[in-house]
KOLVOGU-579372 format. One line per 4 residues: their letters; for each residue x, y negated, z of C-alpha. Coordinates in Angstrom, 3 decimals. Layout:
<pts>
A = X,Y,Z | ...
</pts>
This chain:
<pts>
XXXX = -17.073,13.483,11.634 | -20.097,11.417,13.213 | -18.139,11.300,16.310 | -15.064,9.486,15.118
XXXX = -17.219,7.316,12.450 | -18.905,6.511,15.473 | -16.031,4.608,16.701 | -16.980,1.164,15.280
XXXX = -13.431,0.278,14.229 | -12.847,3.968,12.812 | -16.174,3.170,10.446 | -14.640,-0.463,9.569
XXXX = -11.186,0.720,9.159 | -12.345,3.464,6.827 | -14.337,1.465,5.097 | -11.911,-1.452,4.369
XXXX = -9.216,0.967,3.376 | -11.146,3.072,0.686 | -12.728,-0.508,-0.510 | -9.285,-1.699,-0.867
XXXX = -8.216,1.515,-2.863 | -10.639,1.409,-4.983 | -8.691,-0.836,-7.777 | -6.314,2.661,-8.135
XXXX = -9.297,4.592,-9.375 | -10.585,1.553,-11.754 | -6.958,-0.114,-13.401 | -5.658,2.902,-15.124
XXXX = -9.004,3.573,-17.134 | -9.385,-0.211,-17.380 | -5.936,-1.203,-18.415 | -6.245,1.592,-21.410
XXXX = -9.473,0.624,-22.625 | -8.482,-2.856,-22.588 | -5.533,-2.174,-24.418 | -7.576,0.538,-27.023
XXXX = -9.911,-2.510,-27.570 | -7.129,-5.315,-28.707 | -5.732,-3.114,-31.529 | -2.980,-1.397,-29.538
XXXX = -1.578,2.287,-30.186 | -2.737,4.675,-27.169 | 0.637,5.304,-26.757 | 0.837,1.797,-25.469
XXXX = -2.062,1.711,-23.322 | -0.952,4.931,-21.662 | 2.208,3.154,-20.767 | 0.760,0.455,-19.184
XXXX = -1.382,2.488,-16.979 | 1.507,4.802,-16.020 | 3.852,1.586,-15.329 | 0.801,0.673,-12.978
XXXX = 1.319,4.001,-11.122 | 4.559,3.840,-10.672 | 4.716,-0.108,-9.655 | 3.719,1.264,-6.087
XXXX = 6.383,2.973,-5.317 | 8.276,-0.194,-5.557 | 6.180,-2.568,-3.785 | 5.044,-0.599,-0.406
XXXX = 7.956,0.382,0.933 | 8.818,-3.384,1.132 | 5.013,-4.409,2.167 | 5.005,-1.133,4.829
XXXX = 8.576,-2.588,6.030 | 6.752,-5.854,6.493 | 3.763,-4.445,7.956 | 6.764,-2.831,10.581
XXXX = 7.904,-5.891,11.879 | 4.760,-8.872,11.147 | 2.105,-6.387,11.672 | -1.102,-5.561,8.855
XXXX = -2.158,-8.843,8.050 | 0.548,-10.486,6.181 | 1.755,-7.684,3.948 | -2.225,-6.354,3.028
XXXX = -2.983,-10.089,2.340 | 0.096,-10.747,0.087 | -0.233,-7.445,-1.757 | -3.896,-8.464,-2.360
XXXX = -2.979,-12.287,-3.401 | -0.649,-10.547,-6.060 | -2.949,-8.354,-7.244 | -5.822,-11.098,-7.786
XXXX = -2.929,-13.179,-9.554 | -2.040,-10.418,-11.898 | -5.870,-9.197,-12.753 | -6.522,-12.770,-13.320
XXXX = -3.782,-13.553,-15.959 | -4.683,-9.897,-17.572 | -8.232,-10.869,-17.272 | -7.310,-14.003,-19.248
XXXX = -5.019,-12.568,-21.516 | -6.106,-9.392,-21.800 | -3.718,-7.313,-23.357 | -3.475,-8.882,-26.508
XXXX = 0.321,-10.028,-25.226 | 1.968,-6.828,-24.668 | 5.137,-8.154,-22.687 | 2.961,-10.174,-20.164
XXXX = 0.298,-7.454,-19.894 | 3.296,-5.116,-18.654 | 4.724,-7.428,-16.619 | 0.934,-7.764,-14.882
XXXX = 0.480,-4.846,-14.576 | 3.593,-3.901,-12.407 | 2.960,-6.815,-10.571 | -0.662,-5.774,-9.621
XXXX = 0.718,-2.221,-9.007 | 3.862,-3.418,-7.076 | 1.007,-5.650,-5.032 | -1.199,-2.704,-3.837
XXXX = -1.544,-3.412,-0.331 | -0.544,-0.514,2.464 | -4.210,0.090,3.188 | -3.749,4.072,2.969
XXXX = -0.745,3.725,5.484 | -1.546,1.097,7.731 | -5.141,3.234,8.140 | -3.178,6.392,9.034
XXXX = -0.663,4.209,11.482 | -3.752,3.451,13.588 | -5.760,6.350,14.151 | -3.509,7.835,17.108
XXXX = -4.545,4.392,18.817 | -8.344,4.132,18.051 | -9.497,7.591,18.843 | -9.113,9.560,22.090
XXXX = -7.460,12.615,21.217 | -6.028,15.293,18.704 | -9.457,16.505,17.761 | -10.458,13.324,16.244
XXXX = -7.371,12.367,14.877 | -7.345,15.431,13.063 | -11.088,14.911,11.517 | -9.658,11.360,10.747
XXXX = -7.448,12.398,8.632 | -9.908,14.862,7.017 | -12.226,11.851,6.511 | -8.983,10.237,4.600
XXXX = -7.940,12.560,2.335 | -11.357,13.383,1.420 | -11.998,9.288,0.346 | -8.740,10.054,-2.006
XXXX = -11.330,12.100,-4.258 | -13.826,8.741,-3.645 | -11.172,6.776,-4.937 | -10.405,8.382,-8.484
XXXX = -14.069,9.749,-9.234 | -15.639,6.448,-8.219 | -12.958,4.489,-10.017 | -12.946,5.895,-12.905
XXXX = -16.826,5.877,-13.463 | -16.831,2.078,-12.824 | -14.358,1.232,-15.174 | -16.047,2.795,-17.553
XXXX = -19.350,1.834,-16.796 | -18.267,-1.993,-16.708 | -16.368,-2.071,-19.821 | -19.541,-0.335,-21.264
XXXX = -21.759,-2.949,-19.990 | -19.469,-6.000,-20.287 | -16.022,-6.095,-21.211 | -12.630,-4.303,-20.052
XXXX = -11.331,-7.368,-18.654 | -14.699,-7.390,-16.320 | -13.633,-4.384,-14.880 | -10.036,-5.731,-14.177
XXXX = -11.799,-8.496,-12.135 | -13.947,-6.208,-10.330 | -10.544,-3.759,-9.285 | -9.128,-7.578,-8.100
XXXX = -12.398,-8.235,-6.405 | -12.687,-4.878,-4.416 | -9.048,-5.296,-3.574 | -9.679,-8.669,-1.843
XXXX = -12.670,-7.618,0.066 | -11.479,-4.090,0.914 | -8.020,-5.802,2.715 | -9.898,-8.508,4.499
XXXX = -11.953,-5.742,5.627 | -9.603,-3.585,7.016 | -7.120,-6.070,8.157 | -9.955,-8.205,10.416
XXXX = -10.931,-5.311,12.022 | -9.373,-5.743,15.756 | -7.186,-2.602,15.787 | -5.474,-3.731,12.600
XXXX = -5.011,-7.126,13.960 | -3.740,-6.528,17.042 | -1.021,-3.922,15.371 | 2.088,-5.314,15.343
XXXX = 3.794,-2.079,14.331 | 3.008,1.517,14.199 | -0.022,2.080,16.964 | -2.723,0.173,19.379
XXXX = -4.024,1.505,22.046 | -6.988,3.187,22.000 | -10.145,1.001,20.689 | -13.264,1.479,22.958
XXXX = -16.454,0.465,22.517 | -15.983,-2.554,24.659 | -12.521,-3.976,23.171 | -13.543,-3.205,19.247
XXX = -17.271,-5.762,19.749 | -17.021,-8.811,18.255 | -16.285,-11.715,20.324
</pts>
């Protein structure tokens, strides 16, 4: 594992994507402890977390078929633009307007940008050989678990400490910063479809 986080862009990459993720963890508990907290049934705050999880499997197969022919950039920068947009109105709002709080919240979940794919797209160009690759994706699925643990105990630690619409911020935050991350890293903006070739030291230093 220290020998493909070695790989400068591998560490970046990784980092951006799991940054970027880390709204999945946080909106779920967020959006039902906002909901809990204006007066609305848990029935109702369960489906607006499960309309969040399910939003995704509208919105990246359109941002991955972007991603196909423009490359990472556009479609991880409009998925994270959406996402802001729709945490800000629910931040705003809260959830105290049920129709708009469901309509933000498949927007934010229809937004998620392809971090998870575009990371997995790249690692047969950044690393060497089928050794690494294969500890890459080790590395990946084991950030999954990151993800929800993580996510979950900073929703609830924020909405503790603040509010629930703080936490909805934050998830909008981390999106932003994980997906410039990951998408200014040079193998994700030199993709302009599935893989680069391989990163070295030399071509992934800064200019």
């Amino acid at each position: 594992m220290r020998a493909v986080l070695g790989h400068r862009c591998c560490g970046c990459l990784l980092f951006g994507s799991v940054s970027g993720r880390l709204s999945l963890g946080v909106v779920p508990v967020a959006l039902i402890l906002a909901a809990q907290a204006d007066g609305h049934f848990l029935v109702c705050a369960g489906v607006l977390a499960a309309l969040y999880g399910i939003a995704p499997a509208l919105g990246l197969p359109l941002l991955g078929r972007l991603a196909d022919l423009r490359g990472l950039l556009l479609p991880c920068c409009l998925g994270a633009a959406l996402v802001v947009v729709a945490f800000g109105a629910l931040a705003v709002a809260v959830t105290a307007r049920l129709p708009l709080a469901v309509g933000c919240a498949v927007l934010a979940g229809a937004g998620c940008p392809p971090l998870e794919g575009g990371l997995r797209s790249l690692w047969h160009g950044v690393l060497p050989d089928d050794a690494h690759v294969r500890t890459a994706y080790t590395l990946d699925f084991a950030t999954q678990e990151f993800v929800c643990v993580t996510g979950v105990a900073l929703a609830v630690t924020v909405t503790a400490w603040l509010f629930p619409a703080a936490a909805l911020e934050l998830a909008g935050a981390v999106t932003v910063a994980g997906s410039l991350a990951f998408t200014t890293a040079p193998p994700a903006r030199v993709a302009g479809g599935t893989t680069v070739p391989w990163c070295g030291p030399v071509s992934c230093a800064r200019p």
